[in-house]
N, C-alpha and C positions, 0 to 999 in steps of 0.2 A: 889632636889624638886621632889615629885611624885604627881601621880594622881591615885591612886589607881591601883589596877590591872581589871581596863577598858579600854579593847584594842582600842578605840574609842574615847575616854579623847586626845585632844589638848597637844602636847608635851610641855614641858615648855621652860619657856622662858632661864633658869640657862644650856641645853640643848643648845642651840643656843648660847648663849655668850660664851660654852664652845668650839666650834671650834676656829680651827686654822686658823686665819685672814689672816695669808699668803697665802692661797687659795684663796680669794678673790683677790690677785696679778693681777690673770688674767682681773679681772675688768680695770685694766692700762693699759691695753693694748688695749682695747674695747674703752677707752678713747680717748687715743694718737690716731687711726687710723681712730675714729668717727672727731675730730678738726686738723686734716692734710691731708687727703683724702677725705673721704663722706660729711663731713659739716664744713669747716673751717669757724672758726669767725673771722681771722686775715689771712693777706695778705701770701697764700704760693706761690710766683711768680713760684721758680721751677717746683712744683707740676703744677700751672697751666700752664707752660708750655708742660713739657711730656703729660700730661692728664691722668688720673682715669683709662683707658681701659689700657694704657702702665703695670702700675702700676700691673694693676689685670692680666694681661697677666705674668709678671716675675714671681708672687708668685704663679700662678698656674702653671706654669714650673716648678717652684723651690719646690714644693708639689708632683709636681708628681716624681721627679726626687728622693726625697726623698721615697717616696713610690716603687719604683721600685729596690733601693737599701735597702729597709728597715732591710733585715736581718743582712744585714754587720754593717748598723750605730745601730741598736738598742742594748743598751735603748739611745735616744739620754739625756736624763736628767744624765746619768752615767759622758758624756764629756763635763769634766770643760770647754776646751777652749770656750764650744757654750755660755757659758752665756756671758763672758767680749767681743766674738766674736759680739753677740745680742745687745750689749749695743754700740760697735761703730759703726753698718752698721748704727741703727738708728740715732745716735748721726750725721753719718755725710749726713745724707738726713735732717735731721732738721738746722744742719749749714749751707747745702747748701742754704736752703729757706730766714735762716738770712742774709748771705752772698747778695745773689740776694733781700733784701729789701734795703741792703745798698748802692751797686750796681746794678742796672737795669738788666746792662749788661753783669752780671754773668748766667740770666738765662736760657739762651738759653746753651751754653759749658754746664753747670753746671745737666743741664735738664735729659742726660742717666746716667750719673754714680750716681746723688740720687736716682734714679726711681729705679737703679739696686739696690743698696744695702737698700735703702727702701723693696722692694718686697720680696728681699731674706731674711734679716732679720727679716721683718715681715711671713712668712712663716716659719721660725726656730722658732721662738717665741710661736708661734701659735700652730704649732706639739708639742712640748715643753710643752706644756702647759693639750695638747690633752694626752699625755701620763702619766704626770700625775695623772691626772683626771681618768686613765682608771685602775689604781692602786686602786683605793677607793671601797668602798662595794658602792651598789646601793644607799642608801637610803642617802650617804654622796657626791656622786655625783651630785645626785638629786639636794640635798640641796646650795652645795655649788655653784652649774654652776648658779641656779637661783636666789642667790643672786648677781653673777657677773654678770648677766645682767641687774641687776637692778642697782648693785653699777658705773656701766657704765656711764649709763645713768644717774645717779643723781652727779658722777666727773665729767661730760663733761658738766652737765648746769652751773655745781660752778665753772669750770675754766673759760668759756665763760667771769664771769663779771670781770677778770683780764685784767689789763694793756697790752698792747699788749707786750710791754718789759719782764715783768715777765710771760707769758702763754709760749714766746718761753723757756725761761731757763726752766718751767717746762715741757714743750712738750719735752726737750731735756734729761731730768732725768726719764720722766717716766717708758723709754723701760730700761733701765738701773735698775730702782727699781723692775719692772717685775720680770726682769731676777732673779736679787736681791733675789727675795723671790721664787721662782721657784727653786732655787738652796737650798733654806731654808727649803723646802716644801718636796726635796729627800733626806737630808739630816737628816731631824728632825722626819717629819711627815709619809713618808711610808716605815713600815716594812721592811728590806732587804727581807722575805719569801712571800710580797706581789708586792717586783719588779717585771719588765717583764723579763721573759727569753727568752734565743733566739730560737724563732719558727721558724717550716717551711713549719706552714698552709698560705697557699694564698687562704681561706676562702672567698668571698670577697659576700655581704648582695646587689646585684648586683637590686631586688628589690627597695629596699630605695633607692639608690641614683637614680632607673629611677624615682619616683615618687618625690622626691628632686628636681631633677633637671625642673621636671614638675611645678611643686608649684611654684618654683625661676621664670621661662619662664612666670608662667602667673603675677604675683608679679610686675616683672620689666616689663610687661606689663600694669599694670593696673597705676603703678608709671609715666609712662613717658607720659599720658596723663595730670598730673600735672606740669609738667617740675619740676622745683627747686623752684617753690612758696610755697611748702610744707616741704619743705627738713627736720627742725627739726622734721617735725609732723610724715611723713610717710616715713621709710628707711630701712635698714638691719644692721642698725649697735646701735649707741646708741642715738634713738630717743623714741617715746613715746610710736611706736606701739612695739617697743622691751622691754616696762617699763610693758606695758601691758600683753603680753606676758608673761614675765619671772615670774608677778605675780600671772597669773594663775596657771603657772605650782606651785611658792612657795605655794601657798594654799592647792593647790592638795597633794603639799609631805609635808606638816605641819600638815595637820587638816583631811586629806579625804583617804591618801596612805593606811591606815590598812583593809577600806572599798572597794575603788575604784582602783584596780590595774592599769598602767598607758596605759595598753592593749585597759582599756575601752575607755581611750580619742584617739586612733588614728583615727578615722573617724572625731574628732573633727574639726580639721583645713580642711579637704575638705568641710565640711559644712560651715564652716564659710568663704573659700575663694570661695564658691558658691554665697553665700549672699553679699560677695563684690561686686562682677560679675555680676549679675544679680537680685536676689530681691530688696534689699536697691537703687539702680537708678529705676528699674522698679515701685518702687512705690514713687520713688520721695524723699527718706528720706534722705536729706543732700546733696543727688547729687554725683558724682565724690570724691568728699572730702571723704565722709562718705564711699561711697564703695573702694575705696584706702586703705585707714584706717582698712576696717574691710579684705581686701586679704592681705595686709599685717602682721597684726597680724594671719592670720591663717599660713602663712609662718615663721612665729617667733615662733609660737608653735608649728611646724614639723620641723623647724631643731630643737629646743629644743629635741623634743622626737626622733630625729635621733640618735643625740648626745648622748643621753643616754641608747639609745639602742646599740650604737657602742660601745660605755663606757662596755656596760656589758658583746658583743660579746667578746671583745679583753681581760677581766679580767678572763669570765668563760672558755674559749674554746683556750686559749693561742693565740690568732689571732696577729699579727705583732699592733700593735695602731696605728704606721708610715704609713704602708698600707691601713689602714680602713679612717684613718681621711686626708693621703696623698689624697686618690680621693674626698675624701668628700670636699676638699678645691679648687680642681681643678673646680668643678662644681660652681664655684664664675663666672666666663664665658658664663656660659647658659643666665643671667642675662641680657648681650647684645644682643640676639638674640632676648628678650623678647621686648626689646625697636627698635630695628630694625622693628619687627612685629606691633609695634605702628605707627609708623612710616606710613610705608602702610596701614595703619586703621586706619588713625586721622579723616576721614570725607573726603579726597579731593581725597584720591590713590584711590587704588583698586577697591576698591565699592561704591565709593563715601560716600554720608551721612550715609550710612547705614553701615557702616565700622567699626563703637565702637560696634554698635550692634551684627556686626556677630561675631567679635573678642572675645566678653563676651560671649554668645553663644557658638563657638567652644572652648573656654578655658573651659565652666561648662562642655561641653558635652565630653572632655577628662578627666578632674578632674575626675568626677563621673564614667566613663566607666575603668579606668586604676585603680581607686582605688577600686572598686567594684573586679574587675577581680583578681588585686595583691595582695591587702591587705584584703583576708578574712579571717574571723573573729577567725576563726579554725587555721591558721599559728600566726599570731599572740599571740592569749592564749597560744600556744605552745611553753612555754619557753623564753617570751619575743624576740621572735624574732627567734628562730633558723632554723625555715624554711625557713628563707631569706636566710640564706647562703650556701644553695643550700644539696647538698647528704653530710652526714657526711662520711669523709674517715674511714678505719679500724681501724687503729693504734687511742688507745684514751688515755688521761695520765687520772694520776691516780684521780687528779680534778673532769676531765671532766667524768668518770665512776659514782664517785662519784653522783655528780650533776644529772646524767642522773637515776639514781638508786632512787633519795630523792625523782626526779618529779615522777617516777613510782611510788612508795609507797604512794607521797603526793596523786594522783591520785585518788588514789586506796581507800585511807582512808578519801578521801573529804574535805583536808586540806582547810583552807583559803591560798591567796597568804603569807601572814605575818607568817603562822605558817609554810610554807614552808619555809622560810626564815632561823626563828627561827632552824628548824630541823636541815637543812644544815649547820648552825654552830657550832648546837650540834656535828654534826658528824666528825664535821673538828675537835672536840676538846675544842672548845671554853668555858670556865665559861659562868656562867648567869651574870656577869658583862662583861664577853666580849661579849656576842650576844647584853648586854645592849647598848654596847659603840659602835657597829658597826650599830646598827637602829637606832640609837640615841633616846631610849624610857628608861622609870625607867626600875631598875629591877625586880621590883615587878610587873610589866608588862610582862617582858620576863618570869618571875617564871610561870604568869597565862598561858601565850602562851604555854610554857613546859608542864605544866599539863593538858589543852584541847588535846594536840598532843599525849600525853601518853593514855588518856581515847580512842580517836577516833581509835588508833590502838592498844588498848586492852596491852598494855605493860605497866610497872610500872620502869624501871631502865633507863639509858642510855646503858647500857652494851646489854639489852634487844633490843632497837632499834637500835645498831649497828649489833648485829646478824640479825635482819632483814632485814638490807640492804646489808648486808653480803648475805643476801640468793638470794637477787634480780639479783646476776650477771649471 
């Protein structure tokens, strides 16, 4: 099914039913740890005995430790043992939980060795998952992270009205099915010429995660003035502001990505967790509630755009994916500093009454001043991201020349981002049915984009504009 050759034309729907549903995998796993950690709707005794902090403490050990060793394990999707390994850490933190509903007083013995192989497992899963991901072209990235945020959230309400008997058997097969398709996913769906190979850039986008970690700080701040009365509504896992979230971003790379590169939405989430913070209570509209709601969704759509810009560091510039999403995961931690700082800010500590107000206050007045300073606007259009990661070293492969060569020429000749796109595929060799399969657009689309690219830099062949990139070195 086409739409003409109108770069602008809504992708179709025969487009989207044609991906690979095992990508969506990782939705199961967004599930399982949204109804066993963040919001269980059935009794986890062990879980709540260790507690959520235990928890988030292993797996960001167990991320960073990964990350640190990243060139020896990568690709970790290559070693078979990690999937049947991923299926029984979880398997036996979910039996511990049945275990202790049966027995009371299982939960307490029972309480470190789930918590450990919970957190470890979930953190292998997760990377697992991260590297994957980081194998795809952009625009297949895009598409598929943001429908697992959303296929999340709408497993975890439908598991919700199961029997409590049959949620555990399926909490206990999901990480199992994950893995399952994760294994499916290296197997089937990514090119052996688009796996990772072993790097030994430690590149690290040291920008994003301080501003990540900023966003998370004021987030779990603005959350724990709610306590758990909210829990389904407003959270970081799979609740409604991650529904919301994941479907801004789907629109943006379905109907808006050939107009609106995704460069232009990154100020979007500090404006919108400004408005949590302080417009939306300051004028009274919903209260607490409504400003919760609107900083956490601006938090759900900067990791999303983290996420995909690590996605692209780690695909175009050979970056470790273990490294980049290793720290990215470790920053789950910052979270509780945020609710600490509530804590002294609830009305009675510090400042007394006046304590929610400076806390909102000093959160807009860091949001706004670190993201003004880091994230201007000239690094960013810069290749999605590449001045995050700091001075390029000498040594570049023959990709990354590449790459660097399309963006001078695209420059030069006032590409749109999408005919950049398009060029760069041309040059790696791709048919007008593969740059088709890789944007996920007709081909009578990619044909149009090919021929705007040929007129704007005055060339008529492919042969033609690989000589010119040829000349750019």
């Amino acid at each position: 099914m086409t739409h003409g050759t109108d770069s602008t034309a809504p992708r179709s729907l025969g487009a989207l039913l044609d991906m690979p549903l095992a990508f969506l995998g990782f939705a199961l796993w967004r599930a399982w740890v949204s109804l066993t950690y963040a919001n269980p709707s059935i009794p986890m005794p062990v879980n709540a005995e260790a507690g959520q902090f235990f928890y988030d403490v292993v797996l960001s050990i167990t991320a960073i430790a990964i990350a640190l060793f990243a060139r020896r394990i990568a690709p970790l999707a290559a070693r078979r043992f990690i999937y049947p390994a991923i299926a029984l850490l979880l398997a036996f933190s979910m039996a511990a939980n049945v275990a202790a509903v049966a027995q009371p007083s299982l939960a307490s013995p029972l309480a470190v060795p789930a918590t450990l192989t919970g957190g470890v497992g979930s953190a292998l899963l997760i990377l697992l998952w991260c590297e994957l991901y980081s194998c795809l072209a952009a625009p297949r990235v895009a598409l598929y992270y943001t429908l697992s945020l959303m296929g999340g959230v709408a497993l975890s309400y439908l598991l919700e009205g199961f029997r409590d008997g049959y949620l555990y058997g399926v909490l206990a097969v999901l990480p199992a099915l994950s893995a399952a398709l994760a294994w499916r996913c290296w197997r089937r769906y990514v090119p052996v010429e688009d796996r990772p190979a072993p790097s030994q850039r430690r590149l690290v986008p040291w920008k994003f995660f301080l501003i990540l970690a900023l966003f998370e700080l004021v987030a779990s701040y603005s959350r724990a003035h709610l306590g758990d009365q909210y829990a389904s509504l407003i959270g970081s896992h799979s609740t409604w502001t991650t529904a919301v979230g994941g479907l801004i971003l789907f629109v943006w790379v379905w109907w808006f990505s050939d107009r609106l590169p995704l460069s232009a939405l990154y100020r979007a989430p500090a404006i919108i967790i400004c408005c949590g913070l302080l417009a939306v209570p300051l004028f009274g509209l919903g209260g607490s509630i409504l400003g919760s709601f609107c900083t956490a969704v601006g938090v759900t759509l900067f990791n999303a755009i983290v996420f995909l810009f690590l996605c692209d560091i780690a695909k175009r510039f050979g970056v470790n994916a273990l490294l980049l999403f290793g720290i990215e995961e470790a920053l789950l931690l910052v979270g509780w500093a945020g609710r600490g700082a509530a804590l002294a800010l609830d009305g009675q500590g510090l400042f007394g009454t006046l304590g929610p107000a400076v806390g909102a206050v000093v959160g807009v007045a860091v949001i706004a001043l670190v993201t003004a300073l880091v994230l201007n606007k000239r690094e960013v259009d810069e290749r999605w991201g590449i001045a995050f990661m700091g001075k390029r070293p000498p040594e570049e492969t023959e990709r990354t020349r590449l790459a660097r060569r399309c963006a001078e020429v695209a420059e030069r000749g006032r590409l749109t981002p999408r005919e950049r796109e398009v060029m760069e595929l041309l040059a790696q060799g791709k048919s007008l049915s593969g740059v088709a399969g890789e944007l996920i657009i007709a081909e009578g689309t990619a044909k149009a984009h090919t021929r705007h690219i040929y007129e704007k830099l005055g060339i008529n062949t492919r042969q033609e504009l690989l000589d010119l990139l040829m000349a750019e070195q």
